[in-house]
C-alpha positions as CSV (number, residue, x, y, z in Angstrom):
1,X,55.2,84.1,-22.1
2,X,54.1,80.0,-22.7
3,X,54.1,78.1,-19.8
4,X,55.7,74.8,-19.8
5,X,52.5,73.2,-20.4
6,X,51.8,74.9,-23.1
7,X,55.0,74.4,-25.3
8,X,54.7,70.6,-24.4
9,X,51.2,70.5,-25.7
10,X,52.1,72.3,-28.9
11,X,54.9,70.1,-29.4
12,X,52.6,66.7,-28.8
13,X,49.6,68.6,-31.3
14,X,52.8,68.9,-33.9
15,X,54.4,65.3,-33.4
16,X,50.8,63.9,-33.5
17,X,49.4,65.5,-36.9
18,X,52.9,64.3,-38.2
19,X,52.3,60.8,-37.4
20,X,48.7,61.0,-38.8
21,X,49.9,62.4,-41.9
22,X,52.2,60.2,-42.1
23,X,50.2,57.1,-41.4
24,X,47.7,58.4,-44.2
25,X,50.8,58.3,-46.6
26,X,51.6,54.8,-45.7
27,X,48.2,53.6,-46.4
28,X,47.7,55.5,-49.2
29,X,51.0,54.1,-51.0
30,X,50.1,50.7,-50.0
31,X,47.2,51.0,-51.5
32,X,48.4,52.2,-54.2
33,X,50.9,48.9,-54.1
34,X,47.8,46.6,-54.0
35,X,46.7,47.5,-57.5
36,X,50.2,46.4,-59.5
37,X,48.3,43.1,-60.3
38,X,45.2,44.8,-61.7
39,X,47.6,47.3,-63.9
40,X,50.2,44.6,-64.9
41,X,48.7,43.4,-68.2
42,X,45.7,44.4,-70.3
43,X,43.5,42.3,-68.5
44,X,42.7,40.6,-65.1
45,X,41.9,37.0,-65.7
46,X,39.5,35.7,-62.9
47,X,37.6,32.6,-63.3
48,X,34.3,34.3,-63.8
49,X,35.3,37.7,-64.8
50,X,35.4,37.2,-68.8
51,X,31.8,35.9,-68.3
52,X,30.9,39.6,-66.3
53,X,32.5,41.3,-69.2
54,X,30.7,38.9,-72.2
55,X,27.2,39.0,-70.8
56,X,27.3,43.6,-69.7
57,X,28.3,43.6,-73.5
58,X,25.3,41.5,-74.2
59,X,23.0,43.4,-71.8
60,X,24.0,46.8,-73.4
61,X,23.3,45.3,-77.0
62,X,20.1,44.3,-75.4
63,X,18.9,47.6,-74.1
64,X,20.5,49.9,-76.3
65,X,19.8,48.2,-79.6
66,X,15.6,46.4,-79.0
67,X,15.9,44.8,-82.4
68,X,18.9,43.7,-82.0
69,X,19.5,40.1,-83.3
70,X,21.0,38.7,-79.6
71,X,16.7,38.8,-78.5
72,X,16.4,35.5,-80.5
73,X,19.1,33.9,-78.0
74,X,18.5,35.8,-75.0
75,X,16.2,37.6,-72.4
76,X,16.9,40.4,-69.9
77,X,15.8,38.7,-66.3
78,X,14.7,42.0,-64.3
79,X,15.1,42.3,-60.9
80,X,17.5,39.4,-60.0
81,X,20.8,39.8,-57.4
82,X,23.5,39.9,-59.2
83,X,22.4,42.7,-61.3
84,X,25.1,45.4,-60.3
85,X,28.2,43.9,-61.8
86,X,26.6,43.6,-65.3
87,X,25.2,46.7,-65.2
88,X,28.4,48.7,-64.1
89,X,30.7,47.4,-66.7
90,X,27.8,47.9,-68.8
91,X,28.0,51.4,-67.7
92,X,31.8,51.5,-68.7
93,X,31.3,49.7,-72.0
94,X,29.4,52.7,-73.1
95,X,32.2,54.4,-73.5
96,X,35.4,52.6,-72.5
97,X,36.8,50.0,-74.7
98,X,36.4,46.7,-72.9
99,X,39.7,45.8,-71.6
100,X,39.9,49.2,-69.9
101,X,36.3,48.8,-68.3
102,X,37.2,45.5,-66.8
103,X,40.4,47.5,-65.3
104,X,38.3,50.0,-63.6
105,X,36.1,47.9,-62.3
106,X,38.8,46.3,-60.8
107,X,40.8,49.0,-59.6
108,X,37.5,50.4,-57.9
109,X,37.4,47.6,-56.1
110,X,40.9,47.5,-54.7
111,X,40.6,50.9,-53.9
112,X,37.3,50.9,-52.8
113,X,37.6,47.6,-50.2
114,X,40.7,49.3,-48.0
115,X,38.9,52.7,-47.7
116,X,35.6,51.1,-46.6
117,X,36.9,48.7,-44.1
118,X,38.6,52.2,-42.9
119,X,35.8,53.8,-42.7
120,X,33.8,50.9,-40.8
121,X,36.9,50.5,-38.2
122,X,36.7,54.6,-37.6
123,X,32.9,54.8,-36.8
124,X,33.8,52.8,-33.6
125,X,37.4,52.5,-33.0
126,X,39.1,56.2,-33.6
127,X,42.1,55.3,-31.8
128,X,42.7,51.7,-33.2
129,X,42.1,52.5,-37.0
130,X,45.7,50.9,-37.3
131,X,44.1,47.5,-37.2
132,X,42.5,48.8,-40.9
133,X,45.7,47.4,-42.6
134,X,44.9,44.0,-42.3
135,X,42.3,44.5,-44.8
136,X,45.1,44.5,-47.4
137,X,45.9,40.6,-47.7
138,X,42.0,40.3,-47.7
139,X,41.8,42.3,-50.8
140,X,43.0,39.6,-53.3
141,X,40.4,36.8,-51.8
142,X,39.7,33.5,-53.4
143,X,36.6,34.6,-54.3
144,X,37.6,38.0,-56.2
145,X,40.1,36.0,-57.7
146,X,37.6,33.5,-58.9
147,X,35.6,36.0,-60.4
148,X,32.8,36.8,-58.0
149,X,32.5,40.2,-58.3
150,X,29.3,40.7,-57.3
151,X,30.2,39.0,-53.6
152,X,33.7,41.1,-54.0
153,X,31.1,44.2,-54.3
154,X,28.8,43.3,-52.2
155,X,31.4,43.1,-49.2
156,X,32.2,47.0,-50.1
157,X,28.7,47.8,-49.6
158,X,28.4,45.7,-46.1
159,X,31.8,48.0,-44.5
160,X,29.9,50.9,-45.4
161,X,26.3,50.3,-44.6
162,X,27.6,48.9,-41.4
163,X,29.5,52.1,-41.1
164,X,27.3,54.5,-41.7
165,X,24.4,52.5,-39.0
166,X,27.0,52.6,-36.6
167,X,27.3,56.5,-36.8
168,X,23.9,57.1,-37.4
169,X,22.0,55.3,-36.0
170,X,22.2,56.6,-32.3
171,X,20.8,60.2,-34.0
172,X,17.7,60.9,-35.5
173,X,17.2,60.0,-39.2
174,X,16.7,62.8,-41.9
175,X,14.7,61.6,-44.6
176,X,18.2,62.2,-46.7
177,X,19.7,59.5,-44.3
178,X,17.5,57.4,-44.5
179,X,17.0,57.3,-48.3
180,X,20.7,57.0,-48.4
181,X,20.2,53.4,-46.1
182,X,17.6,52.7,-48.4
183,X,19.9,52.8,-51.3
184,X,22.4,50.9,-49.9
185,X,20.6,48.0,-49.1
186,X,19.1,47.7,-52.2
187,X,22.6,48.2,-54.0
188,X,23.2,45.3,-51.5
189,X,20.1,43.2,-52.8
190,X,21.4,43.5,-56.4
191,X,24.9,42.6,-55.8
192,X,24.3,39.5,-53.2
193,X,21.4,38.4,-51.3
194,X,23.7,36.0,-48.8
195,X,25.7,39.1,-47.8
196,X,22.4,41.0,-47.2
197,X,21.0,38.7,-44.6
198,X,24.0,39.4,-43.0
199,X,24.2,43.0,-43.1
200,X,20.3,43.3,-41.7
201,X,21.5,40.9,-39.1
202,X,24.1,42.9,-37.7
203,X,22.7,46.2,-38.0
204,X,19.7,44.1,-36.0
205,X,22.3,43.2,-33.0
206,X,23.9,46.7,-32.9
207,X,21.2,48.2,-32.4
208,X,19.5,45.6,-29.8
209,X,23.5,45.6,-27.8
210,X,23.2,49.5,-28.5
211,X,19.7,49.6,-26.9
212,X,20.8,47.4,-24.1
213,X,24.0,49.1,-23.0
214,X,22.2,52.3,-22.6
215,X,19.2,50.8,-20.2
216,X,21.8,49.7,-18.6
217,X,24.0,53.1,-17.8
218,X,20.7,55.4,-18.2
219,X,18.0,53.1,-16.3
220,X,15.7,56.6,-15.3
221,X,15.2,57.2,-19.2
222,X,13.5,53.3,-20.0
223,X,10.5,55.1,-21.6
224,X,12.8,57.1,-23.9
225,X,14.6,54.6,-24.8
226,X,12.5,52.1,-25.7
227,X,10.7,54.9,-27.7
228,X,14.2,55.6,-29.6
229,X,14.6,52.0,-29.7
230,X,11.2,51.3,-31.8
231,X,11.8,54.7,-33.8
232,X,15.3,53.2,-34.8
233,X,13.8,49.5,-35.5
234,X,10.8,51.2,-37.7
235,X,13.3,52.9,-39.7
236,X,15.3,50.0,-40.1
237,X,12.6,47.5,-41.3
238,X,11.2,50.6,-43.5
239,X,14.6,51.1,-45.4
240,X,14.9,47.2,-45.8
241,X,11.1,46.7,-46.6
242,X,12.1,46.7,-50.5
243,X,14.9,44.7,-50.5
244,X,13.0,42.1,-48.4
245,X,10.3,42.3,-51.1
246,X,13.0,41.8,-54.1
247,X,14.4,38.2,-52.5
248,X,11.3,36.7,-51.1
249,X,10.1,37.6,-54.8
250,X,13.2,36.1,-56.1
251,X,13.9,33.0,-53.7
252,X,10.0,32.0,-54.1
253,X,10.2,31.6,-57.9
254,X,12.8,29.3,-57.6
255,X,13.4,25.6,-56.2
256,X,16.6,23.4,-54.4
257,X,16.4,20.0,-54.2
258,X,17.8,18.9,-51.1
259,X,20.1,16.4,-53.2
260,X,21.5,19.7,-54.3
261,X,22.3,20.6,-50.6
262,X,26.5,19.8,-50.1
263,X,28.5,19.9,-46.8
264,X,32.0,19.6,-46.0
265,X,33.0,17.5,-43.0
266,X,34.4,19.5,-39.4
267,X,38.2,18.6,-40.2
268,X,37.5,20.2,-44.1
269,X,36.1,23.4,-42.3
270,X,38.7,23.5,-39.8
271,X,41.2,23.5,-42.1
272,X,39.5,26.7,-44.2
273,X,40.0,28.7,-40.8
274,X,43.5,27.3,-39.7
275,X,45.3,27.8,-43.7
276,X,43.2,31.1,-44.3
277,X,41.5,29.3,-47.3
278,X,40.1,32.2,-48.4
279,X,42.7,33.9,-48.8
280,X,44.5,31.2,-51.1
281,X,43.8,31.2,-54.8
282,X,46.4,29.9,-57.7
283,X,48.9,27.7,-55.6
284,X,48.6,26.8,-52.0
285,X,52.2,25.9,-51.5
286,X,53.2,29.1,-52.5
287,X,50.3,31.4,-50.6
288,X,49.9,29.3,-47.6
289,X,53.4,30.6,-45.8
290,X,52.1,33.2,-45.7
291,X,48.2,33.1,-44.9
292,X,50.0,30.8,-41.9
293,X,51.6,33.6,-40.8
294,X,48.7,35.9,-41.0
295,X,46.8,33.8,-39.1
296,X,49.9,33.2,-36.3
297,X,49.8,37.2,-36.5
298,X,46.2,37.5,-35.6
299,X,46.9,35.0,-32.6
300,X,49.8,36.5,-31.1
301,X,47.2,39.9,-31.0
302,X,44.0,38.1,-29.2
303,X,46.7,36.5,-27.1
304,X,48.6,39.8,-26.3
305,X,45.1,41.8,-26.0
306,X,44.3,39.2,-23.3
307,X,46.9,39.8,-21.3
308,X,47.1,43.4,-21.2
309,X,43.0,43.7,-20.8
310,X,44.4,41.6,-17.6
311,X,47.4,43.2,-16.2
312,X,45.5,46.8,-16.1
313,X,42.3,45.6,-14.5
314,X,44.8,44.6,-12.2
315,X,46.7,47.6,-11.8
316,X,43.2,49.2,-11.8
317,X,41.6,47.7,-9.5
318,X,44.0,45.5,-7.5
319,X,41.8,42.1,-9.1
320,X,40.2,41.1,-11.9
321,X,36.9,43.7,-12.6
322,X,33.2,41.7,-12.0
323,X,31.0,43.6,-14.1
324,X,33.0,45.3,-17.2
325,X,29.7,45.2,-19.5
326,X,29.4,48.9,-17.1
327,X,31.9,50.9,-19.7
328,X,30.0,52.4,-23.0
329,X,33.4,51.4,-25.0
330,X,32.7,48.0,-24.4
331,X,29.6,48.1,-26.6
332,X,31.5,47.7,-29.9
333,X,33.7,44.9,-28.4
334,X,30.2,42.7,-27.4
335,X,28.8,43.8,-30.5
336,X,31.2,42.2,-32.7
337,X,32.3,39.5,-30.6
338,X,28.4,38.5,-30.8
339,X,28.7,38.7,-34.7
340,X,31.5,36.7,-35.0
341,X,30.1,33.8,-32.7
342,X,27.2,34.0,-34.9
343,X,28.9,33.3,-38.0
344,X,31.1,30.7,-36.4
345,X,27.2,29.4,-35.6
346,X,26.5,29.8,-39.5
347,X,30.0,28.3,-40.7
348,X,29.1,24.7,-38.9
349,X,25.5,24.3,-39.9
350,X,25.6,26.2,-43.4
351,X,26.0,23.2,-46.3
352,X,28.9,24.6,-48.6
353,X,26.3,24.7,-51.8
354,X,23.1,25.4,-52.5
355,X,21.9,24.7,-56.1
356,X,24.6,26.2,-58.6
357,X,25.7,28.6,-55.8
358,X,28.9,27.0,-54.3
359,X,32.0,28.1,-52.4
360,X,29.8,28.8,-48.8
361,X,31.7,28.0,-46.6
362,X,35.1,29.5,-47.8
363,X,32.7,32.9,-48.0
364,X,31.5,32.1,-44.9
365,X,35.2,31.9,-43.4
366,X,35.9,35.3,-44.9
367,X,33.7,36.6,-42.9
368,X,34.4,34.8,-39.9
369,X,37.8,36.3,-40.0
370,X,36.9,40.0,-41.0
371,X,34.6,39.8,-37.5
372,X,37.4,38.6,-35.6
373,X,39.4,41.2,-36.9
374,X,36.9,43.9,-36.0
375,X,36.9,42.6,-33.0
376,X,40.6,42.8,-32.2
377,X,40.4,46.3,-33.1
378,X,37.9,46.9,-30.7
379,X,40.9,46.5,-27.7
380,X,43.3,48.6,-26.3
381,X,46.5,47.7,-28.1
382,X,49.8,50.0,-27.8
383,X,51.0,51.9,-30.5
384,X,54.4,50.2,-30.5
385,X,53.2,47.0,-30.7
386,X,50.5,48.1,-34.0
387,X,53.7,49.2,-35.5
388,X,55.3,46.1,-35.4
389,X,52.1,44.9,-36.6
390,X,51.8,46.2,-39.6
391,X,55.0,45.9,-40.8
392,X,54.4,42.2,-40.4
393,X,51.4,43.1,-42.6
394,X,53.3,44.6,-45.1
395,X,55.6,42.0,-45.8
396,X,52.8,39.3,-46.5
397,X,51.0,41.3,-48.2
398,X,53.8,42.3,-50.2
399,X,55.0,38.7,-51.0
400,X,51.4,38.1,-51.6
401,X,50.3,40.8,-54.4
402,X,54.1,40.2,-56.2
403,X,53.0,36.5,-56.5
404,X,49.7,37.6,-58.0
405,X,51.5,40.5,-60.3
406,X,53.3,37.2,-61.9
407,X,50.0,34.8,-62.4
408,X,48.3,37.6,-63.8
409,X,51.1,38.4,-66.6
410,X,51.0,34.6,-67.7
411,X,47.5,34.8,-67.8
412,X,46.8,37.6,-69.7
413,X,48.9,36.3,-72.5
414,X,45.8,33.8,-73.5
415,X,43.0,36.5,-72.8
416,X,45.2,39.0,-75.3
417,X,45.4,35.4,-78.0
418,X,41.7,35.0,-77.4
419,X,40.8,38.8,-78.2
420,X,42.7,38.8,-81.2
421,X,41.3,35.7,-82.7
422,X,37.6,37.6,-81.9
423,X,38.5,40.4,-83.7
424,X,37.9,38.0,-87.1
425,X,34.3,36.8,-85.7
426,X,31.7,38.7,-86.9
427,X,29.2,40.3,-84.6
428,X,25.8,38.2,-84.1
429,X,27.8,35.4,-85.1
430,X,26.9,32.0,-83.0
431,X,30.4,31.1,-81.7
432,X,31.4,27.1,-80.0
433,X,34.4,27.3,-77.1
434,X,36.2,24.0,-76.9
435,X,38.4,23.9,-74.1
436,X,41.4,21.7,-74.0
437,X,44.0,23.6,-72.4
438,X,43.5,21.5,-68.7
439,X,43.8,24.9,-67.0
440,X,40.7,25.2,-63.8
441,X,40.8,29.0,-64.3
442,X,39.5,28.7,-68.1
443,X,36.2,27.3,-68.1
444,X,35.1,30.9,-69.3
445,X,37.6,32.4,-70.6
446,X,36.3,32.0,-74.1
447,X,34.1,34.8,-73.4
448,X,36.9,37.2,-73.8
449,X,36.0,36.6,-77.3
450,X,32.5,38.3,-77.0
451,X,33.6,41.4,-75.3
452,X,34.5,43.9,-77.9
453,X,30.9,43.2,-80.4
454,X,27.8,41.3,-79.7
455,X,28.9,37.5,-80.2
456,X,26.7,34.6,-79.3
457,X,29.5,32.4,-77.0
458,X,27.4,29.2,-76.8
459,X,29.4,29.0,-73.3
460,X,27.6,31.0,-71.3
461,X,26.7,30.1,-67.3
462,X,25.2,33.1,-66.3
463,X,22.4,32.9,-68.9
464,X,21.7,28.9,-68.2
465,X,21.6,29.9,-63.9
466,X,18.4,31.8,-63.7
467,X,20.1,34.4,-61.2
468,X,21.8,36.9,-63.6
469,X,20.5,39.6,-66.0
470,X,20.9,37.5,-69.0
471,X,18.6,34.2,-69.9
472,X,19.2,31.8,-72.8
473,X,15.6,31.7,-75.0
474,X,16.2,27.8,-75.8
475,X,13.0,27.6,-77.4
476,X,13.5,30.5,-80.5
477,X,16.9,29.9,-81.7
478,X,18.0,26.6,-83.9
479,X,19.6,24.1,-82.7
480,X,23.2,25.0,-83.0
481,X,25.5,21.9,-84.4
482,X,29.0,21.9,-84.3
483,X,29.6,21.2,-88.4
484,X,27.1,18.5,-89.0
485,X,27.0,17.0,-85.3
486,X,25.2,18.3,-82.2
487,X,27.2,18.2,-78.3
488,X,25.0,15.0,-77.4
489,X,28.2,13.4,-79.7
490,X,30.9,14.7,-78.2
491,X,31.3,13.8,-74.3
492,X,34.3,15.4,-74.2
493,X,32.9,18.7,-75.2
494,X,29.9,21.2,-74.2
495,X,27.7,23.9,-75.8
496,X,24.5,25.7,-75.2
497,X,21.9,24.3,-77.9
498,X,18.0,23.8,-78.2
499,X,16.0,21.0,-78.9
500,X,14.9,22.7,-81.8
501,X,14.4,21.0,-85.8
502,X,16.0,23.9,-87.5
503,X,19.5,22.7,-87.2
504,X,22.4,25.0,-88.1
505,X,26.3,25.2,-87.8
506,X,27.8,27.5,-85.6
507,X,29.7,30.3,-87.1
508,X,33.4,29.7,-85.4
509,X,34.9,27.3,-82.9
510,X,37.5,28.6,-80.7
511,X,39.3,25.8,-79.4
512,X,41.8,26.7,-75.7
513,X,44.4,25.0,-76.0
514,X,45.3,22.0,-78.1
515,X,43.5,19.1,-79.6
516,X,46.7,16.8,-79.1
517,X,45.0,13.4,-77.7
518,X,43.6,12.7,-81.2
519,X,44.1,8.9,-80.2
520,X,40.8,9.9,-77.7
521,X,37.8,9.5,-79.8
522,X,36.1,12.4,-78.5
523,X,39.0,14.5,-79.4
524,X,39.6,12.6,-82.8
525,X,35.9,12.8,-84.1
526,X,35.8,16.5,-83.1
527,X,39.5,16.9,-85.2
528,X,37.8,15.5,-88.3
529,X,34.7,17.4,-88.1
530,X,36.8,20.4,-87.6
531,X,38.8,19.7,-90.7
532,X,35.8,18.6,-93.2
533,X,33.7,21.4,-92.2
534,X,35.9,24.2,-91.2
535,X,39.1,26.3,-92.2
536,X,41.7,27.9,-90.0
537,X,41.4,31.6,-89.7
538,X,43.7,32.2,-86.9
539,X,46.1,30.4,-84.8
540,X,48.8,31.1,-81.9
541,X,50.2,28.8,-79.1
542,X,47.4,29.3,-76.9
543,X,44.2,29.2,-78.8
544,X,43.0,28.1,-82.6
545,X,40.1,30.3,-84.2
546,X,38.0,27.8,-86.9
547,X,35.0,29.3,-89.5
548,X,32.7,27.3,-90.9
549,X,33.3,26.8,-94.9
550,X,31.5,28.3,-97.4
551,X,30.6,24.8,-98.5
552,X,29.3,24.0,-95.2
553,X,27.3,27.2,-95.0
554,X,25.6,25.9,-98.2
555,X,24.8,22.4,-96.7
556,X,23.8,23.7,-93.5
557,X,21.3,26.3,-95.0
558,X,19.9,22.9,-96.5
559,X,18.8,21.4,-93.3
560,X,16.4,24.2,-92.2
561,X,12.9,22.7,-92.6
């Protein structure tokens, strides 16, 4: 017969794989919740993210096809950061139609940014892997939603590496772990250099506060130690020995003015921190209710962590305890505590731009608040309260991703306009974007129209930066004129061009938007070269498609030397 004991355990075993499976279903359906905004429309309009999808479409024409006609315009740049989104959608290009390989890349993403922070919260904090739902408002971050998918990747990479260190480090490496380290720091290097200073950086402290905390609770075994210590640190500098190489071989070929250096004043950086900037994105009357609240949320925890790390020393000890640094589960609390001071550190000095690389400090703040976060996780909280907690968590989020299932359905009514006006542009034409639509999201989004075929969108920043796989080869293709003018007589609009005395017309101008201030001369001049050099070949309320006459083909053919 059971004893008491028994039965009671049986029944707690019982209750608790309940909750946990449970608790794995709630996660799982929110994150299943999170990716309504990715699978609203056909496409998920980011700042940036027609650009990814334009220049992988290049980059497979490129390798796939060597005598393909897009080497005249452009070169592959090897080895540069910023390599892994290009090359992934690439990959899905191959055999995805493109709308469907921006989607996956997407949906990887959202998927794949919840289950890592999960699994960096678990390798140190089994029993407060509740805190792992906060990661859900931070999936949709300014940055993502600007386009910045190699930063959104490279923060996936950081929760794992960090992760896995934090699990393995303490054993000894197989070569099969540490070629696995190996490869995630160099997946790191070719998604974003800034995030991996930080990731060799913390895996630096943990393993010095690691080191530390167990000379201090094993101080007979100093010579094993230290010898663990350097074995650990080898391994560590010989996993990130390559990616070292790749950015002091990419940072030395290239130069930054220090006029090019840009800093926002203290009150501008508070404010990042106290409205959750980087968690804002479209409209910040309508996100920052609840990015306020987040932040009040994350408050009310370091406050109620306070004081009940203070009422059980107290119950514990009868005072306040002198020398806590003594328990091993503090270790992950200094850790990330340390972390986080250093990237308040980093967020006060760091300018906000560097070059052509902007946005710093907001990515900085993300940061900032993921540490913070960690750190909270890192203290005993009760269950009741984490309940409470999250469903707090579930309503912004909620509110949140509903408000971004809406932008996204208006948006991808202009990326749908833009792909069917490319499907009458010919591949390895030379295409001009004129955008006039006044939206800050669009800058790009005439790339859409070289997604499907090779097409030559004369708007193209990631070939003009020097930090992508693609280059612009100014100095083999003609100088591209819009009709019979070149940009230098527009200053209301832009192209990519060369200097070149073979002068030609581009193919098509897709003009975002509408060319309604034709009292502006810009706008007028550009009207009337439209008209007497092109003809209309598609047209809808969000975009116009022109090709270049037949008669104009003629006259242009006649100004090659």
């Amino acid at each position: 017969m059971k004893s008491k004991f028994s039965v009671a355990r049986e029944k707690y075993i019982i209750i608790r794989s309940w909750s946990e499976t449970n608790e794995y279903l709630l996660f799982g359906l929110l994150l299943l919740f999170n990716l309504l905004p990715a699978l609203s429309g056909k496409y998920f309009v980011t700042l940036d993210g027609p650009a990814h999808l334009h220049n992988a479409q290049l980059f497979l024409d490129m390798i796939v096809n060597p005598e393909s006609a897009l080497h005249e315009y452009y070169a592959l740049n090897e080895l540069v950061p910023n390599l892994n989104s290009t090359v992934i959608l690439a990959f899905f290009l191959s055999f995805l139609p493109a709308f469907l390989a921006e989607k996956v890349f997407v949906i990887l993403y959202l998927i794949l940014t919840p289950l890592s922070f999960r699994y960096l919260i678990g390798s140190f904090s089994t029993s407060n892997k509740l805190f792992s739902y906060f990661i859900f408002p931070f999936t949709f971050t300014f940055v993502f939603l600007l386009g910045f998918y190699n930063f959104s990747i490279a923060i996936v990479i950081l929760f794992f590496t960090l992760g896995f260190w934090i699990r393995y480090r303490a054993k000894a490496f197989s070569l099969k772990n540490f070629l696995f380290l190996l490869s995630l720091l160099l997946f790191t290097y070719f998604s974003h250099i800034f995030i991996l200073a930080f990731v060799l950086l913390f895996m630096g402290l943990e393993l010095l506060i690691g080191t530390a905390g167990s000379l201090y609770r094993n101080r007979n075994q100093v010579k094993e130690i230290l010898q663990k210590f350097f074995m650990q640190t080898a391994t560590l500098l010989a996993a990130a020995a390559i990616p070292l190489f790749f950015t002091y071989r990419f940072m030395s070929s290239r130069t930054t003015a220090e006029d090019l250096l840009m800093y926002l004043d203290s009150e501008e950086l508070v404010s990042i921190i106290t409205q959750f900037r980087p968690l804002i994105a479209y409209n910040f009357e309508i996100e920052s209710p609840f990015t306020t609240a987040l932040s009040y949320l994350l408050l009310f925890l370091f406050a109620a962590a306070l004081i009940l790390y203070f009422i059980r020393a107290i119950k514990k000890t009868g005072d306040l305890p002198t020398n806590p640094v003594k328990f091993k589960f503090l270790e992950p609390s200094i850790f990330w505590f340390s972390t986080f001071l250093i990237l308040c550190v980093a967020y006060a000095i760091m300018p906000n731009q560097v070059g052509i690389g902007g946005y710093i400090s907001v990515r900085l703040a993300f940061l900032l608040l993921i540490t913070f976060i960690l750190w909270l996780s890192t203290l005993r909280m009760p269950q009741w309260l984490m309940i409470g907690v999250i469903l707090v968590i579930i309503y912004i989020n909620g509110n949140l991703t509903l408000y971004y299932l809406t932008v996204q359905r208006s948006l991808n009514n202009i990326a749908i306009s833009i792909e069917e006006a490319s499907e009458l542009v010919e591949p390895y034409s030379t295409l001009i974007p004129l955008d006039f639509s006044g939206n800050w999201l669009f800058p790009h989004i005439s790339n859409y129209a070289g997604i499907n075929k090779p097409v030559v969108v004369l708007e193209n920043y990631e070939a003009s930066s020097g930090s992508f796989p693609i280059l612009w080869k100014s100095n083999t293709f003609p100088q591209i004129l819009l009709g019979t003018k070149n940009n230098s007589e527009f200053e209301c609009a832009y192209w990519h061009t060369s200097s070149s005395s073979n002068k030609e017309s581009a193919d098509y101008v897709l003009v975002i938007g509408q060319l309604e201030n034709t009292e502006q001369l810009c706008q007028k001049s550009i009207a009337e070269e439209l008209q007497a050099s092109f003809e209309i070949i598609y047209q809808s309320s969000h975009c116009t498609l022109h090709k270049l006459s037949v008669q104009q083909q003629t006259m242009t053919g006649e100004m090659a030397p």
